[in-house]
MARLO-651345 format. One line per 5 residues: number of its first residue (from 0); their letters; for each residue x, y negated, z of C-alpha. Coordinates in steps of 0.05 Angstrom, whole numbers, plus 5000, padded with zeros to 4 digits. Example, Ala and Ser with C-alpha at 12.3 -4.5 7.8 and 13.67 -1.06 7.14 Angstrom:
0	AS	5246,5090,5156  5273,5021,5143 .
This chain:
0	XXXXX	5000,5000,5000  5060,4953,5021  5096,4966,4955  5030,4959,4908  5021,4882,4946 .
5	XXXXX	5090,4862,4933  5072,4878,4859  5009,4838,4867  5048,4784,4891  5101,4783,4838 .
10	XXXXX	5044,4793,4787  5009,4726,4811  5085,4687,4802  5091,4706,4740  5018,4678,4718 .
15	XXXXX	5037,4614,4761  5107,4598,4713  5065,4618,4652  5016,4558,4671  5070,4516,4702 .
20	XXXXX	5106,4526,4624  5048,4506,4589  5039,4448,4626  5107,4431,4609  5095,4442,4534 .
25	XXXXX	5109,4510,4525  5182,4515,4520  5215,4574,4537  5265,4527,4579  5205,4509,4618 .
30	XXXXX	5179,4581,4636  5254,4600,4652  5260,4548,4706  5189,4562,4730  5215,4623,4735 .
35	XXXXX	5275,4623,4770  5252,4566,4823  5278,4504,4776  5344,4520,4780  5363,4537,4715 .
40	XXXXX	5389,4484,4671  5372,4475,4597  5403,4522,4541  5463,4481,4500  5447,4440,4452 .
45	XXXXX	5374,4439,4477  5344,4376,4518  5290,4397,4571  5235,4356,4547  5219,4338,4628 .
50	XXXXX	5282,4324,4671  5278,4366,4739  5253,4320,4796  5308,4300,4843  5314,4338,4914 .
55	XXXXX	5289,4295,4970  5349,4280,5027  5330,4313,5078  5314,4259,5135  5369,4252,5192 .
60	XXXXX	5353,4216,5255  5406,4173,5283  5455,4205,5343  5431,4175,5409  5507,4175,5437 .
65	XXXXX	5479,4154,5507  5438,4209,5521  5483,4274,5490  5509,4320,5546  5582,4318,5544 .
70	XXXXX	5630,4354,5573  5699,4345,5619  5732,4294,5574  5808,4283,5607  5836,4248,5553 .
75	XXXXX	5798,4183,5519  5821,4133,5465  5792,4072,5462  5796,4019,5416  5764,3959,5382 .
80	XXXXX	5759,3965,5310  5715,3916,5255  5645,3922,5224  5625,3882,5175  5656,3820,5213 .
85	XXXXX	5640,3840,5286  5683,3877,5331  5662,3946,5361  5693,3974,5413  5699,4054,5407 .
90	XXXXX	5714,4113,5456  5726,4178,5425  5739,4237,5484  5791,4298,5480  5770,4366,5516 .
95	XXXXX	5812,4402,5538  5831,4443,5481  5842,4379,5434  5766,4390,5408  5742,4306,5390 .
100	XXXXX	5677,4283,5419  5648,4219,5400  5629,4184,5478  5604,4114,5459  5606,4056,5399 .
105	XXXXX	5590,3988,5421  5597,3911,5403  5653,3873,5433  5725,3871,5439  5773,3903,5488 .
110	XXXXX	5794,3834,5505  5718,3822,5535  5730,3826,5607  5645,3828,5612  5643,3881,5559 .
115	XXXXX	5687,3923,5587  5669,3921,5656  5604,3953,5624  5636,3998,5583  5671,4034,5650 .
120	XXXXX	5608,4022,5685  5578,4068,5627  5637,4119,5630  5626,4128,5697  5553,4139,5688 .
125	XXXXX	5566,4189,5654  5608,4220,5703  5672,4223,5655  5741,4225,5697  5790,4207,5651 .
130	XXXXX	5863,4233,5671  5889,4194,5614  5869,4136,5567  5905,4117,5501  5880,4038,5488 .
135	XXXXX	5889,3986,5441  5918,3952,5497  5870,3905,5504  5888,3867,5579  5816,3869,5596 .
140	XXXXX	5800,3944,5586  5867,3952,5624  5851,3918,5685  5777,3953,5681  5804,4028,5674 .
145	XXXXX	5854,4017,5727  5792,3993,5774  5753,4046,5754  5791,4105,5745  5861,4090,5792 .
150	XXXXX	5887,4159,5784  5881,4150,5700  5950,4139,5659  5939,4085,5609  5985,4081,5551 .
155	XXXXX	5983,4042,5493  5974,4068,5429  6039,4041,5377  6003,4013,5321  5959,3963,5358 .
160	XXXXX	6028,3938,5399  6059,3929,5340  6007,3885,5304  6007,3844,5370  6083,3837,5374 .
165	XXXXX	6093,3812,5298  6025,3762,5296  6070,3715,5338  6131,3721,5283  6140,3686,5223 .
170	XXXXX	6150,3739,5161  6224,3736,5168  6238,3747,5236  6182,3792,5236  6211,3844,5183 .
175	XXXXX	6273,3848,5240  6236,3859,5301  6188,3897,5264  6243,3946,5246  6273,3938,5315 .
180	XXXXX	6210,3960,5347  6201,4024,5296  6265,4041,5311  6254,4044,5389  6186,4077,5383 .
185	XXXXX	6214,4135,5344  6252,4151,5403  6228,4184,5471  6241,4180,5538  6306,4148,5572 .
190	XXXXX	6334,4130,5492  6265,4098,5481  6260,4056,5542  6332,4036,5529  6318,4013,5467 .
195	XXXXX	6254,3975,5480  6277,3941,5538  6341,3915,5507  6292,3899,5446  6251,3857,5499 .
200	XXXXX	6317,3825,5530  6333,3792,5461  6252,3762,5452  6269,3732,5518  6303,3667,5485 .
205	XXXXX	6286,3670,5415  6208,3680,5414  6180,3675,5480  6107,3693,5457  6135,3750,5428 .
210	XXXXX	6174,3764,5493  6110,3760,5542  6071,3806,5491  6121,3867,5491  6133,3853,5570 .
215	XXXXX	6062,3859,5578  6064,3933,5530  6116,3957,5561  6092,4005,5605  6042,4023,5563 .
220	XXXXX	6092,4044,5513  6127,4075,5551  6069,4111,5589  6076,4176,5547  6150,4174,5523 .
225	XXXXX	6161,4179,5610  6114,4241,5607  6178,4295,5579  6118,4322,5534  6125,4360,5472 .
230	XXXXX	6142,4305,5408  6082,4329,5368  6026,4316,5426  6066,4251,5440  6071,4228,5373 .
235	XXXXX	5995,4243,5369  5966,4214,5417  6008,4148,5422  5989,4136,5338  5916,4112,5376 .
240	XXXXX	5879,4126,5304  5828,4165,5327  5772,4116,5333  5787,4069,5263  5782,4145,5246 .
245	XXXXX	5726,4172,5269  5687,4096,5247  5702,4104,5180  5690,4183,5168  5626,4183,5210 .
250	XXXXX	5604,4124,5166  5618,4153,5091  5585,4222,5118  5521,4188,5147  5523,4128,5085 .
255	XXXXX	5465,4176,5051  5420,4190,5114  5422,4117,5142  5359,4070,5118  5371,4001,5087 .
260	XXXXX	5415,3950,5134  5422,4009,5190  5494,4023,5211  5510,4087,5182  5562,4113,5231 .
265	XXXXX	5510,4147,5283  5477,4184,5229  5549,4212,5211  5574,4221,5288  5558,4300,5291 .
270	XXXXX	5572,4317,5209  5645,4296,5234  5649,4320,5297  5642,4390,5264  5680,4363,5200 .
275	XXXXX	5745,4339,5242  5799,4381,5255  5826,4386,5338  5877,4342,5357  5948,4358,5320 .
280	XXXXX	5985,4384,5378  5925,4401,5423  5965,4473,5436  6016,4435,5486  5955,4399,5518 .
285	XXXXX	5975,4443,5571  6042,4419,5578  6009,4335,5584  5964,4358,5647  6012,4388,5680 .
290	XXXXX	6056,4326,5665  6005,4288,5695  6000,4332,5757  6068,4322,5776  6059,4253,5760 .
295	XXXXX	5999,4240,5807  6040,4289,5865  6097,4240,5859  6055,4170,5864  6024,4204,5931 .
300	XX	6085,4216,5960  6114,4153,5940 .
């Protein structure tokens, strides 16, 4: 009985994209994509006399970030980066196998003491514990991390230092110090502290604004060259591209899901979440916690 419905069934299909052809005007092109679901295109050097109707997008709501469930998140990287001439300040999280979680996007600038006091607020709302941030090294996020999470290393990730360092420079002192400061940042530990503070010694006299802005990223330069981590994690994390990453990639995947005028980066948020590969380096991730351990042992005895 089964098998004599199924025949039924196919019977009646076949009927169906015999109508469905001859609606169409008869063509044997017609009756062949009736029949195989509209899939099949025309024959060469025959036109289908009705193009096939284009496949709705299938409707995406937007990511509320605010409301996901996340989990333990010890290593964030925050940033501000530009949209369409406003700033928006970004936290992408690290698990603790190097998998990248999207935390929060929001308007302002890491040099918003306001904004960021509610950006921590936020984090802490949502009961993250950061044991390490990687910033822009904006002062104001600075000051607000260290309030809120005292036990957090803060470094600063190379890039933004560097565009801070040379926008006080005219172009030809700024080609020097620019390959001065490369120089010093390819190193790690004692070599790279040498050669950044020696690099800061000579700003002291010859271009105080840029002295007071690599005194002031100093530390956070140095925060994970100190560390003894492996060079691949270091170089990793201390690149700080993560965010202008994860802005731009969420954005061209949720582009075709976003309506008119709507930023498309939270309709693109999970399509790269699953899209983006874990953290180069994320198997010595290991190796960074424990560095922060001993770290955190040695500021309570001290």
């Amino acid at each position: 009985m089964g098998a004599r419905l199924k025949e039924f069934e196919a019977a009646l299909r076949v009927i169906d994209a015999l109508r469905g052809a001859w609606d169409d005007g008869g063509s044997g092109d017609a009756l062949l994509r009736r029949l195989l679901g509209g899939g099949a295109s025309a024959p060469a050097g025959k036109a289908s006399k009705r193009p096939d109707a284009p496949v709705p997008a299938v409707a995406v709501p937007p990511v509320d970030l605010g409301s996901r469930a996340l989990e333990p998140l010890p290593v964030l990287v925050i940033a501000t980066t530009p949209y369409r001439g406003r700033d928006q300040v970004g936290v992408v999280g690290l698990s603790a196998d190097g998998v990248k979680r999207v935390v929060m996007f929001r308007e302002g600038s890491t040099a918003d003491p306001v904004a960021m006091d509610n950006l921590c607020r936020a984090l802490e709302a949502r009961a993250l514990v950061p044991r390490l941030c990687v910033t822009d090294g904006g002062l104001a996020l600075d000051r607000e991390v260290s309030d809120s999470f005292p036990a957090c290393l803060i470094a600063h990730a190379d890039p933004y230092v560097e565009r801070a360092v040379l926008s006080h420079l005219a172009d030809g002192p700024a080609q020097a110090v620019k390959a001065r400061l490369r120089a010093a940042l390819d190193k790690t530990g004692g070599e790279a502290e040498a050669a950044l503070t020696a690099l800061v010694a000579d700003m002291r006299a010859r271009a105080p604004g840029t002295y007071q802005t690599l005194s002031r990223h100093l530390g956070g330069m140095l925060a994970l060259r100190r560390l003894g981590i492996p060079r691949v994690l270091e170089r990793s994390l201390s690149r700080g591209a993560i965010v202008a990453t994860c802005a731009q990639e969420a954005r061209a995947l949720g582009r075709r899901h976003a309506p008119a005028g709507e930023d498309p980066l939270l309709y693109g948020v999970e399509r790269w979440e699953v899209a983006t590969r874990r953290l180069i380096g994320h198997e010595h991730l290991p190796a960074l916690f424990a560095a922060l351990s001993r770290r955190a042992d040695e500021r309570q005895v001290g």
